[in-house]
Structure formats: C-alpha cells, structure tokens
C-alpha angles and dihedrals in degrees: 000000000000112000138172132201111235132201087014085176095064145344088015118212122199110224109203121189106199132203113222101276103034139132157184137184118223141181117275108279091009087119111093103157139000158175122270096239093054115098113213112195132149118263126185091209102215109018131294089296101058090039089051086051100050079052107046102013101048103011106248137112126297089227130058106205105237110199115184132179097238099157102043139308114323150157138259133197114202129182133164120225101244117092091250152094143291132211131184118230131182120234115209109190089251102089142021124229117228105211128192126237114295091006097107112087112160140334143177137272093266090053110099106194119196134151126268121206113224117221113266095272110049094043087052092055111015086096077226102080137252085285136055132167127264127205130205153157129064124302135055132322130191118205116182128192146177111275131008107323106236123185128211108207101210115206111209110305102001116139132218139189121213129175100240093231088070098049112115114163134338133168124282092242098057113089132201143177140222119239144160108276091233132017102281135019100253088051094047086042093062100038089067096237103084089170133027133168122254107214122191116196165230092112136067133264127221109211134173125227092222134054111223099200093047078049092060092040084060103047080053101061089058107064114077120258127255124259131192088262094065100278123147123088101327095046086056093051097053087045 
C-alpha cells in the first residue's frame, strides 16, 4: 500500500494506491471517491458486541468501510467530515494508541481497532467518555482532527497540560491524569478551562489546534434566540 496526504494546509484527502488484493478499513462515510476495481462493503470488525460498543460506548459508528482491490490495483480517496488535518502514524506492534472520539479515520489490514474503557475518573471528567478507542497491531493508521494536528514530543519525566477538547491520540504507556485548570473551582470557572489533562513522558502527544465542542458553542451564540411567537432558528430561516 503505498498512500499520500493531499491538501496538508487545509481540507486534507488520503490518496491510497492499492495492489490487487489489498485492503483498508475506514471510518463510515471516509470513501469519496475510488477505482472501479475497489469493492467498498460494512464490516463490524469483531463481532456485534464490539460493533454496538464502538456505537453506544465511544460514539462512533457500528461499521468500519472495508474497501478492498479485488479486481485488480486501484485507488481510494478518503476525507473525514471536520474542517481539520490528518496525519499518518506506524504502528509497531509495541504499543497501542488510545484515540478520542471522531479522531480515527482509516488503517491497514494489520490496525485492530477496539474500544478501551477509562477509569472512573478520567471517563467522568475527561469531556471524552468513559470509552475511547484503541488502536493496535502493525501497520498505518490515519487520525484526522479539527484544526491543524500538532504534536508535543515529552522527554522522561516532562509534564504537559493540555485542555481535554484538543486531544486527539497518545500512546497506551503514557499516563495522565485529570486535574482543575487552576487551584480552586471558582478560579478555574472564570478562567474559561475548568479541566485539562497532566502527561508525563516520554511519549508524544497528538493535539489538535481547534476545540470542537468551543466551536459549537460558538456556532450557538450566533442564532437568535427563541421567543414565545415561534422565533429561534427556524423562525430566522423563513424571515
């Protein structure tokens, strides 16, 4: 499988070039555009269960698209719907990558990806749920995100603090903890964090430049506000 990112600056595409006999897994939806000879079909990768947890546990969707060069070499185009990037990562067999909600986009043949459950803690307050997905096996993964992917490289024993909306993947062995932004509630209240995530390296960290959810709540503070005569937004588009 050989593959290139395309547009890096902005709206990002994965061109795969595929052998006869090939295949990858993506997301549900990644496929935008493809060869003749590629096959796209669902798959619930690990049986029902694991297919109703990566629904209802980690929010994503039940089916992987599997989309394989049966009758002879071909290409793919794959995209995720966020405004945001992608970056390629290898997977050695060593380690697992824990990914966030909506930051998988596509793999090869050799990626399991299964969800993992956070401690209580961490799941309560993390903003992400008490599952994310984890990723494991040899072989290439794509994660996308919204915004611009940055990656902070941690030497051993170097901290970090991240606010917990712009995570999007780290390494199974780093550990991290969930703590107030500032010393007490009130103070963390005002200063508009609330949570964010400790790291300890070594290892590195996958963020994204943009928060998704600050983004809706955004989006949210524009459209006019509803009123006892029918206002709100449809009100607005039928002005």
């Amino acid at each position: 499988m050989k593959y290139e990112i395309l547009y890096p600056e902005a709206f990002p595409v994965v061109r795969i070039n595929l052998q006869r006999g090939e295949k990858i897994k993506a997301e549900s939806d990644a496929m935008i555009a493809m060869s003749d000879t590629v096959d796209v079909e669902g798959k619930m990768e690990g049986g029902i269960l694991s297919g109703l947890a990566r629904k209802f546990l980690s929010g994503e969707s039940m089916f992987f698209q599997e989309l394989a060069a049966n009758r002879g070499p071909g290409k793919v185009l794959i995209g995720h719907a966020q405004p945001g990037g992608i970056m390629d990562l290898e997977l050695d067999g060593s380690y697992g990558l824990r990914i966030q909600k909506n930051g998988f986009l596509a793999s090869s043949e050799g990626i399991q990806v299964d969800t993992h459950m956070q401690n209580l803690a961490r799941g309560f307050l993390s903003g992400e749920g008490f599952f994310i997905l984890n990723a494991t096996g040899h072989g290439t993964i794509f994660v996308s995100s919204y915004g611009v992917i940055h990656p902070i490289n941690l030497e051993k024993g170097e901290e970090i603090i991240i606010d917990n909306g712009h995570l999007v993947a780290w390494p199974d062995y780093m550990d991290y903890k969930i703590e107030k932004a500032s010393g007490g509630w009130i103070s963390s209240f005002t200063s508009g964090e609330m949570l964010v995530c400790r790291f300890r390296g070594p290892g590195v960290v996958l963020i994204q430049t943009r928060n998704p959810d600050a983004f809706k709540g955004w989006i949210q503070s524009m459209l006019p506000v509803g009123n006892s005569s029918g206002g709100g937004l449809s009100s607005f588009l039928n002005d």
